[in-house]
TIVEX-657469 format. One record per atom (N, C-alpha, C): atom name; residue number from 1; x, y, z. Coordinates in Angstrom, 3 decimals, decimal comma, always signed. Example, Ala and Ser with C-alpha at 12.3 -4.5 7.8 and 13.67 -1.06 7.14 Angstrom:
residues 2
PT_atom_seq_px_py_pz
PT_N_1_+13,190_-5,690_+7,800
PT_CA_1_+12,300_-4,500_+7,800
PT_C_1_+13,200_-3,300_+7,800
PT_N_2_+12,850_-2,250_+7,080
PT_CA_2_+13,670_-1,060_+7,140
PT_C_2_+12,900_+0,030_+7,870
//
This chain:
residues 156
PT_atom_seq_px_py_pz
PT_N_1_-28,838_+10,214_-47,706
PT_CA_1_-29,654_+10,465_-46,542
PT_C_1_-30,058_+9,150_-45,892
PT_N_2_-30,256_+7,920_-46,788
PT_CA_2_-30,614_+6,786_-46,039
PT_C_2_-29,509_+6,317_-45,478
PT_N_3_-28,552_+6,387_-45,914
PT_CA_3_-27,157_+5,802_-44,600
PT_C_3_-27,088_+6,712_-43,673
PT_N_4_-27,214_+7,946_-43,558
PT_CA_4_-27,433_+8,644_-42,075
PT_C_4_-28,509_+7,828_-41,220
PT_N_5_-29,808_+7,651_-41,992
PT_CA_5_-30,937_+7,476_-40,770
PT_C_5_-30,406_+6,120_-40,303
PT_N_6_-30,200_+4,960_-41,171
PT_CA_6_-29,680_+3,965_-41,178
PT_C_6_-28,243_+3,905_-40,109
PT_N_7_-27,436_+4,396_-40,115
PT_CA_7_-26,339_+4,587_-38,947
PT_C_7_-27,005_+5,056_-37,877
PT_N_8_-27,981_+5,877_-37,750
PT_CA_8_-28,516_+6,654_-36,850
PT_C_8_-29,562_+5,600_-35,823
PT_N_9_-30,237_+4,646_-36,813
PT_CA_9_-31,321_+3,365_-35,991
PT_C_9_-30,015_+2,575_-35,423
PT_N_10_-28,958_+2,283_-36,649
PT_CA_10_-28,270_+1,308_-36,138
PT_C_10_-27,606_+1,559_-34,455
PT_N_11_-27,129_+2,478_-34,343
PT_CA_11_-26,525_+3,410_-33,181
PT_C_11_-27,260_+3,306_-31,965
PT_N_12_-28,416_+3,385_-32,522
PT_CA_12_-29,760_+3,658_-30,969
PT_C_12_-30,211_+2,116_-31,057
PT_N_13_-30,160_+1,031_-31,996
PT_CA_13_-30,589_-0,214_-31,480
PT_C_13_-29,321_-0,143_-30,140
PT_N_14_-28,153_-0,145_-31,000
PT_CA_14_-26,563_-0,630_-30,398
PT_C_14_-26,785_-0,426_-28,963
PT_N_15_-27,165_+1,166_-28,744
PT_CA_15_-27,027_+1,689_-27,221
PT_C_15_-28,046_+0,989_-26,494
PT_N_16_-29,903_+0,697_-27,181
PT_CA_16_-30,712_+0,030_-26,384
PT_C_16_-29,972_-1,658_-26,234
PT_N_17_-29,557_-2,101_-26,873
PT_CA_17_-29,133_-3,628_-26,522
PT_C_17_-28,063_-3,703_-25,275
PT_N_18_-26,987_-2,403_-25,740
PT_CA_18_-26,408_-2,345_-24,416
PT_C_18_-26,795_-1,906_-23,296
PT_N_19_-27,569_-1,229_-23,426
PT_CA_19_-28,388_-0,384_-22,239
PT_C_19_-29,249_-1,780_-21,435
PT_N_20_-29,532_-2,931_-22,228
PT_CA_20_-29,993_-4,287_-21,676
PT_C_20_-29,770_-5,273_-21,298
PT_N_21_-28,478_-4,878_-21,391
PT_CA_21_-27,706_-5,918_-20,922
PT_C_21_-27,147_-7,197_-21,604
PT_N_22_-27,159_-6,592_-23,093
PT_CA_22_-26,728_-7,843_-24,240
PT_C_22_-25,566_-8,386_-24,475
PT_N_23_-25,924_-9,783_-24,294
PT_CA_23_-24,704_-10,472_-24,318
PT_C_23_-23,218_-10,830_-24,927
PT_N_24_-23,774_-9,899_-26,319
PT_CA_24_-22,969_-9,920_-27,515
PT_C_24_-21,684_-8,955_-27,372
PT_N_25_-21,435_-8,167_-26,064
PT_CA_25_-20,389_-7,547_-25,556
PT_C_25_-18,968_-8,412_-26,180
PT_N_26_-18,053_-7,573_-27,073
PT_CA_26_-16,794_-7,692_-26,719
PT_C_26_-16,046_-8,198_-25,768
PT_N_27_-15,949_-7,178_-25,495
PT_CA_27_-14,866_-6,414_-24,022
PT_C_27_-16,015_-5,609_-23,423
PT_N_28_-16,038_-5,690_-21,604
PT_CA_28_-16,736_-4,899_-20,982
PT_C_28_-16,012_-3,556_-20,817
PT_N_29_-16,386_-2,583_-20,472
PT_CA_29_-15,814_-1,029_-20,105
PT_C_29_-15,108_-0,803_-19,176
PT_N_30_-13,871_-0,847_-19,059
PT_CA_30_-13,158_-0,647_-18,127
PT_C_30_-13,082_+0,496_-17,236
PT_N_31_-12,384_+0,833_-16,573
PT_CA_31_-11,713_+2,035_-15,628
PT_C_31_-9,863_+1,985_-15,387
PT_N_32_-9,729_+1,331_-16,030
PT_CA_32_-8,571_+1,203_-16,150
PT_C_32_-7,226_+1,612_-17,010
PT_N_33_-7,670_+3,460_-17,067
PT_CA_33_-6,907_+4,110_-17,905
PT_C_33_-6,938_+3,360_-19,596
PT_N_34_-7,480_+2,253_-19,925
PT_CA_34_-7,570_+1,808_-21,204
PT_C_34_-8,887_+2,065_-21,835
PT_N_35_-8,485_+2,449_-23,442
PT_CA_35_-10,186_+2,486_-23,876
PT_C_35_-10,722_+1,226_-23,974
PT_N_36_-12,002_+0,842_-24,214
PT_CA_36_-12,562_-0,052_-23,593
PT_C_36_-14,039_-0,471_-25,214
PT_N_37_-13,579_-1,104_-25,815
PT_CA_37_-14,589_-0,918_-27,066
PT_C_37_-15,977_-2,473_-26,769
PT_N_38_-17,302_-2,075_-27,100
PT_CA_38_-18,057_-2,863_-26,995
PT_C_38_-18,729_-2,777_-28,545
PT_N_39_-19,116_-4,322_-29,043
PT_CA_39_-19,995_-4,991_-29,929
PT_C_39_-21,057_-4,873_-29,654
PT_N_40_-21,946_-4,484_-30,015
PT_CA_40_-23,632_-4,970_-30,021
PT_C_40_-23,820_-5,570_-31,498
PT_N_41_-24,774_-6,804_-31,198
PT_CA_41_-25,687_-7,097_-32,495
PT_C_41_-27,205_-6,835_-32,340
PT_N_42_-28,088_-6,104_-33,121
PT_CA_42_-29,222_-6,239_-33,296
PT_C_42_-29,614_-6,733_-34,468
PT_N_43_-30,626_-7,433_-35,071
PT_CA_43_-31,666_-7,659_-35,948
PT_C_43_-30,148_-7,893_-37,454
PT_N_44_-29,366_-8,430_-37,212
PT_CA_44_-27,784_-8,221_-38,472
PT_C_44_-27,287_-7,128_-38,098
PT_N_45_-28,133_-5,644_-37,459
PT_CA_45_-27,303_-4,723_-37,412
PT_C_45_-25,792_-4,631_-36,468
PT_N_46_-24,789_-4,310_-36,826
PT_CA_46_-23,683_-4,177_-35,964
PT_C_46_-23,113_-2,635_-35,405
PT_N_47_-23,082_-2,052_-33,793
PT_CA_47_-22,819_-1,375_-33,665
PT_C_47_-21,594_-1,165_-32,443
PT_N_48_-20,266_-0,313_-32,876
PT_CA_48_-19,145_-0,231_-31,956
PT_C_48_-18,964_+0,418_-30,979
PT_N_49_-18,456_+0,804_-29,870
PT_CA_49_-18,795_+2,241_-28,776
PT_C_49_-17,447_+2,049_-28,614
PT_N_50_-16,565_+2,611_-29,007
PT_CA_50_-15,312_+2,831_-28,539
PT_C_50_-15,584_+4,003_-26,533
PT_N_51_-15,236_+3,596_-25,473
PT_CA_51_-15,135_+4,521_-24,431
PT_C_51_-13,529_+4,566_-24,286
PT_N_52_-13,398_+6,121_-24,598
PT_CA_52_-11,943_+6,464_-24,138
PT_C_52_-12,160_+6,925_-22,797
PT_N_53_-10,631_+6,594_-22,115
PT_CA_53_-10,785_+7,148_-20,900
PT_C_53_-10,669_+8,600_-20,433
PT_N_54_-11,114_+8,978_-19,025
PT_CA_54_-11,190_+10,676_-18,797
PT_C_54_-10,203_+10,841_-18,574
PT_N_55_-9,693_+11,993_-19,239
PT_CA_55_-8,360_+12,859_-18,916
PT_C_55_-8,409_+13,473_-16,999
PT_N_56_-7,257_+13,217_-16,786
PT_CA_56_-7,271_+13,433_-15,420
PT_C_56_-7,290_+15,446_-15,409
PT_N_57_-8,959_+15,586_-13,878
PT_CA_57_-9,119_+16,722_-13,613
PT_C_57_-10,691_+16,977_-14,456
PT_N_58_-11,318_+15,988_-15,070
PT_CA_58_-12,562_+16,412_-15,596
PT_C_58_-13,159_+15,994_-15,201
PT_N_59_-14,609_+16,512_-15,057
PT_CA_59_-15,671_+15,738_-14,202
PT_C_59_-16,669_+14,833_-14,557
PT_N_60_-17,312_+14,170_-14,465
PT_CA_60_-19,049_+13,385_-15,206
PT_C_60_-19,696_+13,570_-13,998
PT_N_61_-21,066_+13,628_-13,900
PT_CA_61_-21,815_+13,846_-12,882
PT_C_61_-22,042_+12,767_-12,202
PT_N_62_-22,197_+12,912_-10,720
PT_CA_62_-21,853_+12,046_-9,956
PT_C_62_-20,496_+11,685_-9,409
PT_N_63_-19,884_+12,273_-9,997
PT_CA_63_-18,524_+11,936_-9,608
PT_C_63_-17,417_+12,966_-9,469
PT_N_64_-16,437_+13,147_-8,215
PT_CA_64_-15,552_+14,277_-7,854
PT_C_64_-14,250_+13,642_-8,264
PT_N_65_-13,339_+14,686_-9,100
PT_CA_65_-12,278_+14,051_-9,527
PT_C_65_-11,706_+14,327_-8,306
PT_N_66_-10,142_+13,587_-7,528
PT_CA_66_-9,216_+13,496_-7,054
PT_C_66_-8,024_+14,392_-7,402
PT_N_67_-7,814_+15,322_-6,734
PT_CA_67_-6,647_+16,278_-7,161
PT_C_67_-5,567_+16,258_-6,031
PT_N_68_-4,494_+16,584_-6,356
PT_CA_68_-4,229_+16,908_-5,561
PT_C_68_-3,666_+18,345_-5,596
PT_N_69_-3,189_+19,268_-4,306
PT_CA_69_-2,902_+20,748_-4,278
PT_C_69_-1,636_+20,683_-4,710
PT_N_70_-0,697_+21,504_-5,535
PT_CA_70_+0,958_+21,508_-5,607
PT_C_70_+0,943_+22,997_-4,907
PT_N_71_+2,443_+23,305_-4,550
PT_CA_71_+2,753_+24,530_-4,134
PT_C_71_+1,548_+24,848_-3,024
PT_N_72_+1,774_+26,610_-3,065
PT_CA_72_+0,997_+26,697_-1,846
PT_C_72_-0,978_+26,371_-2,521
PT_N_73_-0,873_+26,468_-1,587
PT_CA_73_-2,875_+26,242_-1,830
PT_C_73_-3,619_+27,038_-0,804
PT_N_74_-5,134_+27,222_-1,030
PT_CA_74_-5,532_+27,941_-0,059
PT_C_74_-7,146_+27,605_+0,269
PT_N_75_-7,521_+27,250_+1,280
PT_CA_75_-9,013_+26,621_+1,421
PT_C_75_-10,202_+27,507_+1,850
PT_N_76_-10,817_+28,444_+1,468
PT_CA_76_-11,955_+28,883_+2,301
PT_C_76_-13,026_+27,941_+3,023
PT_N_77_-13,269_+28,143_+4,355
PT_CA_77_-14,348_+27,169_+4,279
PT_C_77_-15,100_+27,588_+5,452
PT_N_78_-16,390_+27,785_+5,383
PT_CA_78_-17,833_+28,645_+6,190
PT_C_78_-18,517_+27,873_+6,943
PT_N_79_-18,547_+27,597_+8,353
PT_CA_79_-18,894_+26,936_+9,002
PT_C_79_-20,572_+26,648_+8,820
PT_N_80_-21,155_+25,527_+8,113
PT_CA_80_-22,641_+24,980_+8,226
PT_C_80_-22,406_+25,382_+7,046
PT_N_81_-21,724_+25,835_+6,084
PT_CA_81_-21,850_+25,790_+4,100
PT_C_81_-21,001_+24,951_+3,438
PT_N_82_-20,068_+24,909_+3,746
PT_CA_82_-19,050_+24,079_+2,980
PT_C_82_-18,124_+23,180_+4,023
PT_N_83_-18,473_+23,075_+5,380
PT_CA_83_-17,478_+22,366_+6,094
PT_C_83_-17,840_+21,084_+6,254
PT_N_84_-17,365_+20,532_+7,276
PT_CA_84_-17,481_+18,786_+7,857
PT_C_84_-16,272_+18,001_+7,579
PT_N_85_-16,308_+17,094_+8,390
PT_CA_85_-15,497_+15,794_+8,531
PT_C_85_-15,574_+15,199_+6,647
PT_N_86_-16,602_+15,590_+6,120
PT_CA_86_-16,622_+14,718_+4,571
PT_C_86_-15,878_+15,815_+3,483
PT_N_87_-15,140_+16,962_+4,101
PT_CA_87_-14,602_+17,391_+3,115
PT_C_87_-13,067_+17,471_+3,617
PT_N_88_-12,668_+17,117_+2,436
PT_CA_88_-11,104_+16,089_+2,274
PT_C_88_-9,772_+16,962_+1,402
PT_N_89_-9,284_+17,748_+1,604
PT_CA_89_-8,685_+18,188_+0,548
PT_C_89_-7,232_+17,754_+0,793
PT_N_90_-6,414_+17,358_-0,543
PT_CA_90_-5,647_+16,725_-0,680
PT_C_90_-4,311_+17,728_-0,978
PT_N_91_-3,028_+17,552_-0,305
PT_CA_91_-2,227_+18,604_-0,584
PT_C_91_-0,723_+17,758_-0,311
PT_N_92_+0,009_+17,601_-1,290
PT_CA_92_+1,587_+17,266_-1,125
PT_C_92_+2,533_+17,663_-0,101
PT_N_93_+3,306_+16,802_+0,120
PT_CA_93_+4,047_+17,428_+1,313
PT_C_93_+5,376_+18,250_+1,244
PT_N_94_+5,241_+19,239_+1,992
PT_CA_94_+6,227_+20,445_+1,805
PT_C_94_+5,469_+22,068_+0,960
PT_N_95_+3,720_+21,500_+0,839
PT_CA_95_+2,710_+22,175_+0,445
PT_C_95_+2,802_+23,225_+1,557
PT_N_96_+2,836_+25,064_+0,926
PT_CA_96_+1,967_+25,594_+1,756
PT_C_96_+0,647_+25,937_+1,731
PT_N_97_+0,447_+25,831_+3,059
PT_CA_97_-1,197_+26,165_+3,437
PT_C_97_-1,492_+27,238_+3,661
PT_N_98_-2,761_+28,017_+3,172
PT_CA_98_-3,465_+28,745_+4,107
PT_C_98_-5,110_+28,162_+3,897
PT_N_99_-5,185_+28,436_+5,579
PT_CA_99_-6,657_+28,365_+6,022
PT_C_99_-7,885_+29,678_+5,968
PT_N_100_-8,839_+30,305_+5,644
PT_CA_100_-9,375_+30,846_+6,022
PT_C_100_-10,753_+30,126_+6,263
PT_N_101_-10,668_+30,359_+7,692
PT_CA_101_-12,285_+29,759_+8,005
PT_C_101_-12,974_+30,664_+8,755
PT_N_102_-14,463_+30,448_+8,726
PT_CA_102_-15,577_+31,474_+9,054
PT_C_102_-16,651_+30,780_+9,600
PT_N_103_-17,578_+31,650_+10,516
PT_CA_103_-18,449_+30,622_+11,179
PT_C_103_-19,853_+31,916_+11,170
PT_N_104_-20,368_+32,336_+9,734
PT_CA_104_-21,346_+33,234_+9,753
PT_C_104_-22,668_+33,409_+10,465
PT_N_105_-22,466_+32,191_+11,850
PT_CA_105_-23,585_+32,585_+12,801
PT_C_105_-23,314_+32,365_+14,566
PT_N_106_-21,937_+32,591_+14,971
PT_CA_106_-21,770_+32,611_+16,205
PT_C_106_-20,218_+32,943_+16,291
PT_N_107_-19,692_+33,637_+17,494
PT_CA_107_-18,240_+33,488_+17,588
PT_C_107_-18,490_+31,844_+17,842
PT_N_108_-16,499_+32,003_+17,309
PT_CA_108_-16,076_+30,665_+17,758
PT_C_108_-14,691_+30,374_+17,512
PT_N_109_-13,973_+28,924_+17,947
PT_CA_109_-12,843_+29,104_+18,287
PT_C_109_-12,106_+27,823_+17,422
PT_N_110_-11,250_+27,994_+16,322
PT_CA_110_-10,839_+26,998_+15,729
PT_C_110_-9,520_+26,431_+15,668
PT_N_111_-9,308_+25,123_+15,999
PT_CA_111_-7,897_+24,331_+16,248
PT_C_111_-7,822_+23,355_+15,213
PT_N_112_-6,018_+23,777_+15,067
PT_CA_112_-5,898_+23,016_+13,511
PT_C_112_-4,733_+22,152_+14,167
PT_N_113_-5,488_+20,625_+14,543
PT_CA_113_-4,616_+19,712_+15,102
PT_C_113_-3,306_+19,207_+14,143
PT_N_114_-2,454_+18,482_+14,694
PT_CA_114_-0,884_+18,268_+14,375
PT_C_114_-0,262_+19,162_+13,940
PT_N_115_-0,276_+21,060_+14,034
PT_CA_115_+0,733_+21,968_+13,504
PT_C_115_+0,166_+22,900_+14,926
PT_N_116_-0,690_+22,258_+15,515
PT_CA_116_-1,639_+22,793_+16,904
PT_C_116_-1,565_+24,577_+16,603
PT_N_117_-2,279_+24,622_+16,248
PT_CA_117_-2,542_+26,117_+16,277
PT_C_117_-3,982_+26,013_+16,057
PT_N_118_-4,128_+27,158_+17,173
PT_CA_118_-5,644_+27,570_+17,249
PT_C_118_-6,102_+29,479_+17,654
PT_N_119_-7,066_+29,895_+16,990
PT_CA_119_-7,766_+31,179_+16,786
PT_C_119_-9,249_+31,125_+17,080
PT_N_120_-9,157_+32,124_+18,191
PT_CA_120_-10,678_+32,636_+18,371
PT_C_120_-11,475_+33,615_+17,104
PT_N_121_-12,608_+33,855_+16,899
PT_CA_121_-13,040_+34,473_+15,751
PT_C_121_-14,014_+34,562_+16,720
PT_N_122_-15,166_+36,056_+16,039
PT_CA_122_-16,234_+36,523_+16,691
PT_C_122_-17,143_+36,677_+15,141
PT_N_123_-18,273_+36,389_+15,384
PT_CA_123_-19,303_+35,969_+14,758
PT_C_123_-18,866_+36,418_+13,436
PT_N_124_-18,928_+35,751_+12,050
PT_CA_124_-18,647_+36,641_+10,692
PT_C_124_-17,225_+36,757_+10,132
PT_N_125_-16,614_+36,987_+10,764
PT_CA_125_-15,300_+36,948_+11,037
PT_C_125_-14,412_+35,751_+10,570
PT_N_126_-12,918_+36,284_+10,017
PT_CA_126_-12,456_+35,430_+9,486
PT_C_126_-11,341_+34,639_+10,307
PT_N_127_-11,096_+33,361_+10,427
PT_CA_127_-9,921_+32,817_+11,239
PT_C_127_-8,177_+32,752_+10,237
PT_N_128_-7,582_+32,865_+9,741
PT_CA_128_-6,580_+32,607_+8,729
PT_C_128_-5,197_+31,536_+9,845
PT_N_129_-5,090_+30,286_+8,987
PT_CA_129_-4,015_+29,703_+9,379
PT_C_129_-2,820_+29,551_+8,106
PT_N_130_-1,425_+29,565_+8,503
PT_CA_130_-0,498_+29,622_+7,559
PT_C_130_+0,387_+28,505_+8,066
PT_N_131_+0,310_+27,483_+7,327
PT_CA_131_+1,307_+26,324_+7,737
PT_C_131_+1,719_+25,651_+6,741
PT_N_132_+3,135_+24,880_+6,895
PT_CA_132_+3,684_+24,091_+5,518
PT_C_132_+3,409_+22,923_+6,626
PT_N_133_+2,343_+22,176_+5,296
PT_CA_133_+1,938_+20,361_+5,600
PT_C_133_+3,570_+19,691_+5,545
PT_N_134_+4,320_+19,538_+5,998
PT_CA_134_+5,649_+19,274_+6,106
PT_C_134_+5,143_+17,669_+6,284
PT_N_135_+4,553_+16,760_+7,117
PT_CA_135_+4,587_+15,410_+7,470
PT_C_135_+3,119_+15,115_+6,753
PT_N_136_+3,435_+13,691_+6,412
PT_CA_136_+2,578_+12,600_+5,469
PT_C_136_+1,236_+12,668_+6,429
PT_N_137_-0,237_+12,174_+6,126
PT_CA_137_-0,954_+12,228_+7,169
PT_C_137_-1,920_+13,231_+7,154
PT_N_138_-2,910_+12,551_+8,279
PT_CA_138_-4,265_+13,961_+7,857
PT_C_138_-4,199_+14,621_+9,192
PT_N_139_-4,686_+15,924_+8,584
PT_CA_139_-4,590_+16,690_+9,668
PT_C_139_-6,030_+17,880_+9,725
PT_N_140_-7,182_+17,440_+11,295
PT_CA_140_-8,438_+17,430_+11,508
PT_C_140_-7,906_+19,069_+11,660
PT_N_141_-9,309_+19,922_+11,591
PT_CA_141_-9,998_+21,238_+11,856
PT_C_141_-10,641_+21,204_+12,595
PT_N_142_-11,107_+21,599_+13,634
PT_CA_142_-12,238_+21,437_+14,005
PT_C_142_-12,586_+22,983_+14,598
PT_N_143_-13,906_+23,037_+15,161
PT_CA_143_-14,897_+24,071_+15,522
PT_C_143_-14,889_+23,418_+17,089
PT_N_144_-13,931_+24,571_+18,136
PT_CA_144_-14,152_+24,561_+19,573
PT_C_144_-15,731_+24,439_+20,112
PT_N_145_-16,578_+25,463_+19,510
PT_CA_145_-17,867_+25,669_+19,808
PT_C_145_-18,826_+24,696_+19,369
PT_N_146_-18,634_+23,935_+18,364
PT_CA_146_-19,556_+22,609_+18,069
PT_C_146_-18,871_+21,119_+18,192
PT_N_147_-17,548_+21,297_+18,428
PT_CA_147_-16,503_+20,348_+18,772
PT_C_147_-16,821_+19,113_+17,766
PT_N_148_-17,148_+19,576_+16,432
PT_CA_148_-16,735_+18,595_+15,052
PT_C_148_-15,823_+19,426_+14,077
PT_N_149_-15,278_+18,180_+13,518
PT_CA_149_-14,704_+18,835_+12,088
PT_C_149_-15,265_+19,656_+11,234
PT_N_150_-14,185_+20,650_+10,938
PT_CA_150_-15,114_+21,482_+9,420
PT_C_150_-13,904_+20,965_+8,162
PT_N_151_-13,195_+20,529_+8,608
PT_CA_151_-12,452_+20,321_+7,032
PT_C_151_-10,923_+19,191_+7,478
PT_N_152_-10,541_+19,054_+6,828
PT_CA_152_-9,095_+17,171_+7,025
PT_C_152_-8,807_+17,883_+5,697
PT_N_153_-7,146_+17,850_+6,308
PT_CA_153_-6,163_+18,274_+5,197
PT_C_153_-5,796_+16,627_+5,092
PT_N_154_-5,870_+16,627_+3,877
PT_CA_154_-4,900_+14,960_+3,502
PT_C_154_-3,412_+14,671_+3,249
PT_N_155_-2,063_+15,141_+3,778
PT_CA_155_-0,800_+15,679_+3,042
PT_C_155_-0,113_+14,018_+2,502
PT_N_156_-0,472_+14,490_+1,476
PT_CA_156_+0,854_+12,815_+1,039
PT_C_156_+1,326_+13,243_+0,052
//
């Protein structure tokens, strides 16, 4: 039982020294698909942190993994809930698309620049676009009636 508590202080000095910025670092922590191991010394005690890296598609908070769409894909997206110029979705080329977009508090009229197609919708109502991202390049959504983006296809 005393080498548990004993691994257990040693562990939580390790993390407070690193957590402080102690100099006794190894190797700093990379991002660079490599694991990344750090030294701490406290008081003689010695403690290791091996960080393996994230498997691609998992998340940590704060942070959105990068995907991209294969085959066809399909985006819902609700005008003032999930839209804007800051949402980015990423899709290969020769990807098919479909769009369904919605604008749950006014008609309105949506154009899906570089495959130029555009649909009127009346309040609630759904718009559906069907296109293969065929060329490299982003390609804007936008809302006729508020004349901003609700969503950027990314095709590469």
């Amino acid at each position: 039982m005393r080498t548990v508590h004993a691994l257990l202080l040693a562990g939580s000095a390790g993390l407070l020294a690193v957590g402080c910025g102690d100099s006794s670092s190894s190797a700093p922590a990379t991002s660079s698909g490599a694991a990344a191991t750090t030294t701490a010394s406290v008081g003689g005690a010695h403690t290791t942190t091996t960080t393996l890296p994230i498997a691609s598609g998992s998340t940590m908070a704060g942070t959105t993994p990068t995907t991209v769409g294969e085959g066809p894909v399909q985006y819902d997206v609700r005008v003032g809930v999930d839209s804007g110029p800051h949402r980015v979705e990423k899709v290969k080329v020769g990807s098919d698309v479909t769009l369904n977009i919605s604008n749950p508090k006014a008609d309105d009229e949506f154009h899906v620049h570089v495959v130029d197609m555009e649909q009127k919708v009346t309040k609630g109502e759904t718009a559906t676009f069907n296109f293969t991202a065929d060329t490299k390049g982003r390609i804007e959504v936008e809302s006729h009636l508020t004349n901003t983006v609700v969503i950027v296809i990314e095709v590469v």
